[in-house]
C-alpha positions in Angstrom: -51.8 -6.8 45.1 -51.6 -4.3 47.8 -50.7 -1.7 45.4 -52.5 -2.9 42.7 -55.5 -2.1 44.4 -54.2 1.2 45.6 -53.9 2.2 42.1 -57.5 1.6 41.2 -58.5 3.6 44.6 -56.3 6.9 43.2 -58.3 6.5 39.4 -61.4 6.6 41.0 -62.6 2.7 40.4 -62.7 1.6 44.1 -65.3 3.1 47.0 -63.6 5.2 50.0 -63.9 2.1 52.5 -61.0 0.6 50.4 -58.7 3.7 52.2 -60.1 3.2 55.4 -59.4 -1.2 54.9 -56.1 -0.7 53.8 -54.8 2.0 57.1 -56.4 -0.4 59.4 -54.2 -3.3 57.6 -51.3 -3.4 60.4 -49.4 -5.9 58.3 -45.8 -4.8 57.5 -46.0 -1.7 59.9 -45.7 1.2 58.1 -45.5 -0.3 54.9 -49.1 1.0 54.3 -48.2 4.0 54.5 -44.9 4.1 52.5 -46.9 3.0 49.6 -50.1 5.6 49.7 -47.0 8.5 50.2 -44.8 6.8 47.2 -47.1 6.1 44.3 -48.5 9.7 44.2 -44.6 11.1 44.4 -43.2 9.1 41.9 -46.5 10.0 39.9 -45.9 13.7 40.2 -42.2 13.5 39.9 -42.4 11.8 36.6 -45.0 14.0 35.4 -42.9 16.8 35.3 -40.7 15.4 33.2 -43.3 13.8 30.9 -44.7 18.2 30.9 -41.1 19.0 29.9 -41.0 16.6 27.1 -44.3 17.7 25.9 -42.7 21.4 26.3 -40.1 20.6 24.5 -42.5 19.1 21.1 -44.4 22.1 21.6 -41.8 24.6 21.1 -40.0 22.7 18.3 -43.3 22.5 16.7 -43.8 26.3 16.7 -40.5 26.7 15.1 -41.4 24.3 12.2 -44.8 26.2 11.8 -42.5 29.6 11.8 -40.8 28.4 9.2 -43.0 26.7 7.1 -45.3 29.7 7.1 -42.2 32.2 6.2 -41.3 29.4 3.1 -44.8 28.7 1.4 -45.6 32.7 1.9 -42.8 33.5 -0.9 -45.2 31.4 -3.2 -48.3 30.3 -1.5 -50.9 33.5 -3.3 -49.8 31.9 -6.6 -50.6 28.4 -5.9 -53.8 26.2 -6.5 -55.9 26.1 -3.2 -56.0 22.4 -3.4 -51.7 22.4 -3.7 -51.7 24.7 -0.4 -52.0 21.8 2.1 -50.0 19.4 0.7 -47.1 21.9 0.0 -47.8 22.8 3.9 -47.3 19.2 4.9 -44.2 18.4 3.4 -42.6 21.6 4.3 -43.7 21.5 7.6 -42.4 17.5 8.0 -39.5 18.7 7.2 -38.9 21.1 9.6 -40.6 18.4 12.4 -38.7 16.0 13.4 -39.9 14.9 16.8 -40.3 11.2 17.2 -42.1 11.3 20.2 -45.1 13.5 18.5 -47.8 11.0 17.3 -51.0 11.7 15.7 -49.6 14.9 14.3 -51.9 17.4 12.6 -51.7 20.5 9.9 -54.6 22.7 9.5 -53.9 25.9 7.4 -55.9 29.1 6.2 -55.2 31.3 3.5 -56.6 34.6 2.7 -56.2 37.3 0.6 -57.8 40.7 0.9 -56.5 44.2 -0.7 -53.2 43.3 -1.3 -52.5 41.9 2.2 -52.7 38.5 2.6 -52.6 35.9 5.7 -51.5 32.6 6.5 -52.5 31.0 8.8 -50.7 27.3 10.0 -52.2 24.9 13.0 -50.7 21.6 14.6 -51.8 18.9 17.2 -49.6 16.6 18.3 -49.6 13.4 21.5 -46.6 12.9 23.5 -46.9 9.9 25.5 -46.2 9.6 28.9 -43.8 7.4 30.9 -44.6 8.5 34.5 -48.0 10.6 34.4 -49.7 7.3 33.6 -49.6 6.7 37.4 -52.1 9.7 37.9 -54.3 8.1 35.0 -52.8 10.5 32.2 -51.6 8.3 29.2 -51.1 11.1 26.9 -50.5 14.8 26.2 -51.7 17.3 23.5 -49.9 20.2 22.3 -50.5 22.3 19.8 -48.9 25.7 18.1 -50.2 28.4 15.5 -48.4 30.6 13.3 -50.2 33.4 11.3 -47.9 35.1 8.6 -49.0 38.4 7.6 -47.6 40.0 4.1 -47.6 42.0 1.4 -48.0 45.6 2.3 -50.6 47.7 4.6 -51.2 51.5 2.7 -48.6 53.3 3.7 -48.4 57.7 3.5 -44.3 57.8 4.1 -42.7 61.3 4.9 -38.7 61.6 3.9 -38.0 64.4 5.7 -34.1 64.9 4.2 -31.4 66.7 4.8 -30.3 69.2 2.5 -28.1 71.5 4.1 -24.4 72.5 3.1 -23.0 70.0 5.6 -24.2 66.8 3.1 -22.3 68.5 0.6 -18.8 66.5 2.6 -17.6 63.6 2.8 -20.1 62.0 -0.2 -23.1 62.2 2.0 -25.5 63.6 -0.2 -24.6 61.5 -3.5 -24.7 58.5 -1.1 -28.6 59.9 0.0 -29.8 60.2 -3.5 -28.6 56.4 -4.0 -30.0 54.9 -1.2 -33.3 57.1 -1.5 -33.7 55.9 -5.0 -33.3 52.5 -4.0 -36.0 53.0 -1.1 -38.3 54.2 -3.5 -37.5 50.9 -5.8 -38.4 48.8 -2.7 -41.8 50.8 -1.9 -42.9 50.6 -5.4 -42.1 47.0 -5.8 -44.3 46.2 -2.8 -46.7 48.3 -3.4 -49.7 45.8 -4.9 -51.9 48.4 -6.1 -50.8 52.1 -7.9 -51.6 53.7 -4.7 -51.2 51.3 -2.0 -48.0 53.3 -1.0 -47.7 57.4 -1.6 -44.4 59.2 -0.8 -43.8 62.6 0.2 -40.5 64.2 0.0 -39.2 67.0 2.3 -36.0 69.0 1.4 -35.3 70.7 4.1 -32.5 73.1 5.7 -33.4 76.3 7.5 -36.8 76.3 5.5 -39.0 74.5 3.7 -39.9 75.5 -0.1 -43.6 74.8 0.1 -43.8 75.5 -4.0 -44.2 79.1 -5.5 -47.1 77.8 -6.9 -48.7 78.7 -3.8 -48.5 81.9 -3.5 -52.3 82.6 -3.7 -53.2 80.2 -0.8 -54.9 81.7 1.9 -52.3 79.5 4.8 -49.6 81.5 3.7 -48.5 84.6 5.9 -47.1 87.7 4.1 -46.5 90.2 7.0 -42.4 89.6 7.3 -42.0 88.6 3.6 -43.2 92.4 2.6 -41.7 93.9 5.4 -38.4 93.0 3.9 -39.4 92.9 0.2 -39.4 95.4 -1.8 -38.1 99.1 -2.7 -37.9 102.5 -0.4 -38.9 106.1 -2.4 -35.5 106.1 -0.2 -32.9 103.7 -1.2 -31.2 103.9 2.3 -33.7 101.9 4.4 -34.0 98.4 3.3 -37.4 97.6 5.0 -40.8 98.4 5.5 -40.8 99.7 8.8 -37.6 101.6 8.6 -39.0 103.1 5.1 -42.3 104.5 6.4 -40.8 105.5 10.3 -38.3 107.6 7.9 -41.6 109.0 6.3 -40.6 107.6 3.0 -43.0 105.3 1.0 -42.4 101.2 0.9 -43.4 99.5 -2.8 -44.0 95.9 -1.4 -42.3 93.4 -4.1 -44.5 91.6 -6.2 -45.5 88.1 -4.8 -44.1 86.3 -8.4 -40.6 87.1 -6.9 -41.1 85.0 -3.6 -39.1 81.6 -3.5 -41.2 79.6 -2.0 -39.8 78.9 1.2 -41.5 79.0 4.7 -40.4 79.0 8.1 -41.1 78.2 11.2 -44.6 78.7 12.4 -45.6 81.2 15.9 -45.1 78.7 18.7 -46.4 76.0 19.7 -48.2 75.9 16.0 -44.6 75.2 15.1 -44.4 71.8 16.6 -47.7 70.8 15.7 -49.3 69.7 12.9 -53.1 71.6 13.4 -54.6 73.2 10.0 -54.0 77.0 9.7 -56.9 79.6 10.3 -57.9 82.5 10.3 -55.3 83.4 13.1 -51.8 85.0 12.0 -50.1 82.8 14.0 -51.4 79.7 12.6 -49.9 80.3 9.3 -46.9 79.8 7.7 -44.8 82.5 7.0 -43.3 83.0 3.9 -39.4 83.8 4.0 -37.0 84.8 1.5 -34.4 82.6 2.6 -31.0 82.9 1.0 -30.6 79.0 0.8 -33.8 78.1 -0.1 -33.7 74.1 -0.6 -35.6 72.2 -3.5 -39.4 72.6 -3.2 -41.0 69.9 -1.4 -43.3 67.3 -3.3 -46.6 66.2 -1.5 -47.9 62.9 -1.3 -47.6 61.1 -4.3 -47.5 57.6 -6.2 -45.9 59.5 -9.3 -42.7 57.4 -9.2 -41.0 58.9 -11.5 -41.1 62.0 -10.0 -39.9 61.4 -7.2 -36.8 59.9 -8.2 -37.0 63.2 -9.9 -37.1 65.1 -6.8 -34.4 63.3 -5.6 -31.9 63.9 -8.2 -32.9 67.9 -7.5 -31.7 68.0 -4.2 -28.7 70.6 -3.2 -26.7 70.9 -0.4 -27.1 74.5 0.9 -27.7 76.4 4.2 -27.9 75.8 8.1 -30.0 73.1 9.9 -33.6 73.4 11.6 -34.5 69.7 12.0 -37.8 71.0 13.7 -39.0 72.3 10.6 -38.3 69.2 8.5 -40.2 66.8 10.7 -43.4 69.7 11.4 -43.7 69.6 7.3 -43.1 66.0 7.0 -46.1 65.3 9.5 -47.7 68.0 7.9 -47.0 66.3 4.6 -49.6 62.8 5.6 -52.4 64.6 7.7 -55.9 64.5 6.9 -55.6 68.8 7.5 -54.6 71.9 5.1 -52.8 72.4 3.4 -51.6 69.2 2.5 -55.1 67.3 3.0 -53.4 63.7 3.2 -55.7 60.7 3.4 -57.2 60.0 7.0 -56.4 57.7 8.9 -57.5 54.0 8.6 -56.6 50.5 10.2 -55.1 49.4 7.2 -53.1 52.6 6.6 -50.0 53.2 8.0 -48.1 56.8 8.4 -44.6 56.9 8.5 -42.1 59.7 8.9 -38.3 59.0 8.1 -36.3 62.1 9.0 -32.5 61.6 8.3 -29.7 64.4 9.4 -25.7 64.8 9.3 -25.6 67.6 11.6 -26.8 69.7 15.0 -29.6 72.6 14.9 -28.1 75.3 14.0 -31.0 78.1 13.5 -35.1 78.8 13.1 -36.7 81.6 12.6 -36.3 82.6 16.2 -32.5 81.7 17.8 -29.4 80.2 16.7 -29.4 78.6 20.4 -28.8 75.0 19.4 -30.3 74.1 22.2 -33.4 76.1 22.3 -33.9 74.3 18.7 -33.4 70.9 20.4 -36.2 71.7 22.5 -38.8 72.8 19.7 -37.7 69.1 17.8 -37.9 67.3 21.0 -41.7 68.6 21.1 -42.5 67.9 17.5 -41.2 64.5 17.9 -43.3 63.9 21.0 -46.3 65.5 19.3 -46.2 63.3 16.1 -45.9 59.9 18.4 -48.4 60.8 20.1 -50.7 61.4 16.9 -49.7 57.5 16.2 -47.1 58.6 13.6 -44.2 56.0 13.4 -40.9 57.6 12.9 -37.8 56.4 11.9 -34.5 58.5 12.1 -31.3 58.7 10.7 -27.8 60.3 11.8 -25.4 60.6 9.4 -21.9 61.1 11.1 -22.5 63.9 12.6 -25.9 65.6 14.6 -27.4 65.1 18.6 -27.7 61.3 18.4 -29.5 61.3 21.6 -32.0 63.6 20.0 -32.9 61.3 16.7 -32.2 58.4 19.3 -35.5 59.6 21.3 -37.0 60.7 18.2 -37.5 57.5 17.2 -40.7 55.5 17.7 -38.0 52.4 18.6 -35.1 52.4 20.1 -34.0 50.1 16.5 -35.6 52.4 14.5 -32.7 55.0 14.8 -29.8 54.4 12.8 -26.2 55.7 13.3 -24.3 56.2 9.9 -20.7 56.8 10.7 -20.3 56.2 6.8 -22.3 57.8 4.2 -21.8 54.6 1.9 -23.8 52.8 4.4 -26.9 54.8 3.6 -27.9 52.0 1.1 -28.1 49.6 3.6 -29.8 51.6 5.9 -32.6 53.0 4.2 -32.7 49.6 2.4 -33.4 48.2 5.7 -36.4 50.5 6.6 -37.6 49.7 3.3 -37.7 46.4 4.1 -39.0 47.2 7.3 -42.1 48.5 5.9 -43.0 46.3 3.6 -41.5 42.8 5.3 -42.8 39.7 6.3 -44.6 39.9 9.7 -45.3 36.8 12.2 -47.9 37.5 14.8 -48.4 34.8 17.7 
């Protein structure tokens, strides 16, 4: 009886005196006491275990949600509306198999919107206690949510690639053109609309060839490009400066002959990605290079040609990485002279810059690690403009470079094989255009 009414004094249900009655009750001696101290311990002690068990139904039911959501996402934007929550349920009692969960429910949303679409999954569940009941607490609720996101944001992708004589060994650059074409299969597959994803495509060794069809635009620097093109009234002196300091007259070459090839811009324009003006050193200077890769192709959701472009690409000349990654950036801003699409929540730019060897030489030094510097900068500089960059390293290159290059320490890949290009780039493919679960 004793302890009985004890238990109705701890819910509430009996007035104080009843505490004050029951210590002045000298019967059994400490007795009294021993049961006010023992009730409430056993009461908390099994609690905690009742909290575990509940714990324990919560987390198995967020991995059932998980799931469910990753299985009816393959076909749920094809289904009837009325068939979503049904499918849901049996999925999702499937996965849950907790018999201690009563009074389970499933609430879902689905929503579609511009090729992105979102699932969203709910459940309640009981537990019922064995040992919180002393403190009054008969049951408790857990719940979990899941909300799949897929389909594909817009994405502006840079491949900034490789193309210098190095790839011509060890099959890297037939393996590059395979697993570049698939990457391109995978983006255009997930693309929902004709321009929900646009590809640029940045051959790049010492230079860049920016197009000859440029050649007018007002961006494009001509001072060192004359200076060594064209013809002395003196054929011993093969530029412009030594030409006229001999007194002899210097017939600049006509633009039509350039290759279209820049280099590296004055610095620090070099390792950003601001539009040229008016300034000379915020131009790009056109350069006759000798191994003047395949011109670049801007932003683009002409699919065909960029497999194309792919299937151009030659191995030929030494290694700036610097200047790949400043065009590639250049490539998807909102800025001449590539005037890429702004930014936007639901568009995503993405650089992939992919390598096989060290820096080698830029327009100013062949100091590899004066080059290091100038693509340490670039990297830092696109980062911080929210570009997401993913690099690659095929056998050989400063791993530690692309390593820290790399918006994530997973999104640098180390190829130690060219044949496992395919998987690589297949998996930043997927990457992009993936299922996503956010909690």
């Amino acid at each position: 009886m004793v302890r009985g009414r004890l238990r109705e004094y701890l819910r509430g249900r009996l007035p104080e005196r009843f505490l004050g009655q029951f210590l002045k009750n000298c019967d059994g001696g400490a007795a009294p006491f021993l049961a006010l101290s023992l009730i409430p311990l056993m009461g908390f002690t099994g609690a905690a275990v009742d909290y575990a068990r509940a714990n324990a139904t919560k987390v198995a039911m967020q991995a059932a949600l998980d799931s469910t959501g990753l299985i009816l996402s393959k076909s749920v934007d094809g289904m009837a509306s009325d068939t979503i929550g049904p499918s849901a349920t049996s999925i999702f009692n499937a996965q849950f198999n907790r018999p201690e969960a009563q009074n389970v429910t499933l609430d879902h949303h689905f929503s579609a919107q511009q090729g992105s679409f979102t699932l969203k999954l709910t459940s309640t569940a009981t537990v019922p206690t064995r040992f919180a009941t002393l403190l009054g607490t008969s049951e408790l609720t857990v719940s979990a949510t899941s909300e799949i996101i897929w389909g594909i944001k817009k994405l502006n992708i840079a491949l900034a690639l490789d193309n210098t004589g190095s790839m011509s060994s060890n099959g890297k650059m037939t393996a590059l053109k395979t697993a570049a074409h698939n990457l391109l299969n995978t983006l255009q597959a997930a693309a929902k609309k004709p321009d929900d994803v646009k590809v640029s495509i940045i051959p790049f060794a010492t230079d860049v060839n920016v197009g000859t069809a440029n050649k007018n635009e007002s961006w494009i620097d001509w001072e060192q490009w004359e200076d060594a093109n064209g013809t002395c009234s003196s054929t011993s002196y093969k530029s412009r400066t030594a030409c006229r300091n001999a007194g002899r007259t210097w017939t600049v070459a006509s633009h039509d002959t350039w290759n279209g090839c820049v280099w590296d811009r004055d610095q620090n324009f070099d390792v950003q990605n601001s539009a040229p003006g008016s300034g000379q050193a915020t131009k790009f200077r056109a350069h006759q290079a000798s191994n003047c890769p395949t011109a670049m192709m801007p932003l683009t959701s002409e699919w065909s040609a960029l497999h194309a472009k792919i299937d151009a690409m030659q191995p030929s000349g030494n290694t700036n990485v610097t200047i790949g990654l400043a065009w590639a950036w250049q490539a998807i801003s909102p800025v001449e002279p590539m005037n890429a699409p702004s930014p936007a929540p639901d568009l995503d730019k993405v650089i992939v810059l992919l390598t096989d060897g060290q820096n080698t030489q830029n327009r100013f030094t062949t100091s590899t690690s004066s080059i290091d510097s100038r693509t340490e900068k670039a990297c830092a500089n696109a980062k911080a403009a929210n570009i997401k960059i993913y690099t690659v390293r095929v056998i050989d290159g400063n791993a530690n470079l692309l390593r820290n290059c790399a918006t994530k320490p997973d999104w640098f890949y180390d190829v130690d094989k060219a044949e496992e290009l395919n998987a690589v780039f297949a998996s930043i493919a997927q990457n992009l255009a993936n299922l996503r679960i956010a909690k």
